[in-house]
C-alpha positions in Angstrom: -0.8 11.2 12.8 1.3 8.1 13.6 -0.1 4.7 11.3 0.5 2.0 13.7 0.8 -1.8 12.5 -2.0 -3.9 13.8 -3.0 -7.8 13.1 -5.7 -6.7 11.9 -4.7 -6.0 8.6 -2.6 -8.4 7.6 -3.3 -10.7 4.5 -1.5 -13.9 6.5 1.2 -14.1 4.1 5.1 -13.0 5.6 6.6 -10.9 2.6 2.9 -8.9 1.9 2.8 -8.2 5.5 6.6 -6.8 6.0 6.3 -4.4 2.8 3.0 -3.2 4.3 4.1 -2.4 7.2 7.5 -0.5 5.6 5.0 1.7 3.9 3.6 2.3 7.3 7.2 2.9 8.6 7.9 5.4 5.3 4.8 7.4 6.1 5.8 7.2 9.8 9.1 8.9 9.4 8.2 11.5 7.1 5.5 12.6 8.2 7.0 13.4 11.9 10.3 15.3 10.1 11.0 18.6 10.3 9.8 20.3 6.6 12.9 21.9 6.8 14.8 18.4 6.3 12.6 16.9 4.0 13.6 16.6 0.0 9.7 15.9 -1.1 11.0 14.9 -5.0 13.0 12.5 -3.0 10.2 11.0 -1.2 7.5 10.8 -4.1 10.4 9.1 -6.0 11.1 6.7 -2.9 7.2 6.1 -2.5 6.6 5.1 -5.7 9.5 3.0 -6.2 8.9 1.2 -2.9 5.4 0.7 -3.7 6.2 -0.4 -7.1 8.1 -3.1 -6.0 5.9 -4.5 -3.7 3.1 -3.8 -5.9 4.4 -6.5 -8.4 5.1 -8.7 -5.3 1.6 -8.6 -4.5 0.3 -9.1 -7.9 2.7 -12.3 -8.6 1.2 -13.5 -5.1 -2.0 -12.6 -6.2 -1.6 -15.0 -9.4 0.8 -18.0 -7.6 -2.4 -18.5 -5.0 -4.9 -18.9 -8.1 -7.1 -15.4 -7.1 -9.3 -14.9 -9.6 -8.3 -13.1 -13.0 -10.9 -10.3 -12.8 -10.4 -9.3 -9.9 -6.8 -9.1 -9.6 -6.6 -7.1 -12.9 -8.6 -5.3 -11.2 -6.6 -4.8 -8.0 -4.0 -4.2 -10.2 -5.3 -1.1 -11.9 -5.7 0.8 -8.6 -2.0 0.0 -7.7 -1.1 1.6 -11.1 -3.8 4.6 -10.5 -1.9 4.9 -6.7 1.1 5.5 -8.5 -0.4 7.7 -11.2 -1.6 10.0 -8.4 1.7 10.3 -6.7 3.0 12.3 -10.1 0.2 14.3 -9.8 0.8 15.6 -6.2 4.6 16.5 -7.1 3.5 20.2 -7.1 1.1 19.8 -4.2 2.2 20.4 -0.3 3.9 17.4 1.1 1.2 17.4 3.9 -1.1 16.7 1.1 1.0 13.7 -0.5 1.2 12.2 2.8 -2.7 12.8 3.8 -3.4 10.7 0.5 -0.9 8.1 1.1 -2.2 7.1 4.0 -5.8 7.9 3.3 -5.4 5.1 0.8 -3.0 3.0 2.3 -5.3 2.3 5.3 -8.5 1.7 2.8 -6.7 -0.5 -0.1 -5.2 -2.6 2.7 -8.7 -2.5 4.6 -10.8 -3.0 1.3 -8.9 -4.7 -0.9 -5.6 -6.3 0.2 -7.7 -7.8 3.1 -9.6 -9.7 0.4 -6.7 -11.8 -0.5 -6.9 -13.3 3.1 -10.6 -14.3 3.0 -9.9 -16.0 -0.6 -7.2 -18.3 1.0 -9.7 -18.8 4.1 -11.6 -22.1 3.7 -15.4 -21.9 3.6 -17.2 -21.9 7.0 -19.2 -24.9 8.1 -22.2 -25.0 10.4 
């Protein structure tokens, strides 16, 4: 299944947004190559270095906009279970690595990434 990019789930802030949707574009392409063609120790090793990167992005944003300490320690262990979970799958099918890349893509943008946007929102007013 094709992850397609909507408004939807952006955080409103440029760099987050582009490295989310390159994750989308990662899982894109390999999941509609030919097995034959795919290197999986090569894509575990590019997934978790991408998301790496732009995990520590997203952390440092997380602490520049003031978001509170708790909970991005907390958002922060999930990044680092993410990537603890992608070693896990290195003997598993790559069908499987990519069903639980996106399954958790799609909810930790949807859950929790999503939450940085409604801290930077101001309060609602009557």
């Amino acid at each position: 299944m094709k992850l397609d990019w909507v408004t939807a789930l952006a955080v409103d802030d440029g760099p987050i947004d582009a490295q989310h949707q390159e994750l989308f574009r990662l899982y894109n392409l390999y999941s509609t190559m030919p097995e034959a063609e795919l290197d999986k120790a090569a894509i575990l090793a590019k997934l978790a270095a991408y998301a790496g990167t732009h995990f520590q992005d997203e952390e440092d944003y997380m602490q520049a906009i003031g978001y509170p300490v708790q909970r991005r320690l907390a958002h922060a262990e999930l990044h680092r279970a993410f990537v603890a979970k992608l070693q896990t799958l290195q003997d598993a099918p790559l069908y499987q690595v990519l069903d639980y890349f996106q399954e958790w893509l799609l909810r930790h943008i949807i859950s929790e990434d999503r939450q940085i946007k409604v801290f930077l929102e101001p309060p609602r007013t009557r």
